[in-house]
N, C-alpha and C positions, 0 to 999 in steps of 0.2 A: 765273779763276785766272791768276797770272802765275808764266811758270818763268823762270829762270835757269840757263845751262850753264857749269861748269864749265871753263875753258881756261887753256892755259903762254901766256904771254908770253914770245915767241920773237925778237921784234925790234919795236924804236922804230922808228917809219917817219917818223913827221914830228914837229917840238916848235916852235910856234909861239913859247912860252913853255913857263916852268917848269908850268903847268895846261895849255895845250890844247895833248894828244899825241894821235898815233894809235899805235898798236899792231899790229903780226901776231901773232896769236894760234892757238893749236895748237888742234884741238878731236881728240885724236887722232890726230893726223895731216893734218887735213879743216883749212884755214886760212882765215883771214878776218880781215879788216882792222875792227879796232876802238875808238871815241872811249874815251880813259883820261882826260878830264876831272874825272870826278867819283871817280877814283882819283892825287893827284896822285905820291902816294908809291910807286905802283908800278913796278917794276922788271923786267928782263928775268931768266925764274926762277922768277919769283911768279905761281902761278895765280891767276884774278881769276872771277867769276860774271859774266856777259855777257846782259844782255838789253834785247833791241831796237837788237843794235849799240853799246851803251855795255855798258863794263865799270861795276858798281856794287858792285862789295867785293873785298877779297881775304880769300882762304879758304887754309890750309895744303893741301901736299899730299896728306895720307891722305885729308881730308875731300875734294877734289877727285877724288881716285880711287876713291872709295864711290861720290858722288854719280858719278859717267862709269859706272860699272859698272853701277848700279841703270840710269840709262840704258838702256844697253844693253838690259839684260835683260827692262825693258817694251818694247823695242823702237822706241823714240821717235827714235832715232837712224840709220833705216832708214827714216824717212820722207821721201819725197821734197822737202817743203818745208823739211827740214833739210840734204838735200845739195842742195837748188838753191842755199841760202843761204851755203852754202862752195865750195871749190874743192880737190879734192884735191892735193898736193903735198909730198915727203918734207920731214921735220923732221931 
């Protein structure tokens, strides 16, 4: 099974071109630098689904803060290989 998480797009950090961007993305607070190639239209504001380091959709915000809450409350988000793979830092 493959997940995707939910995260804000908080800041463009590089733009090659108009397709290969990186992104800083929010994952509650927990950040992490992310490939927005296969999202070229996204912007900073827009949550985006993130997996394996590429963002691969954007999703409105209610659905992004369902899908972060369910998170949460399997406790998926509490695992170590989730916070090794970010960095904490305020938004």
């Amino acid at each position: 099974m493959c997940l995707s998480i939910p995260g804000k797009v908080v800041e463009i950090t590089a733009e090659l071109d108009e397709v290969f961007r990186i992104g800083k993305i929010s994952f509650d607070g927990l950040m992490k630098e992310v490939n927005l190639s296969m999202v070229p239209e996204a912007k900073v504001g827009d949550y985006v689904l993130v997996h394996v380091g590429a963002a691969i959709g954007i999703i409105d915000e209610e659905e992004a803060k369902k899908t972060f809450d369910l998170l949460k409350k399997m406790g998926d988000l509490e695992d170590e290989d989730f916070k090794n793979w970010t960095e904490k830092e305020d938004v």
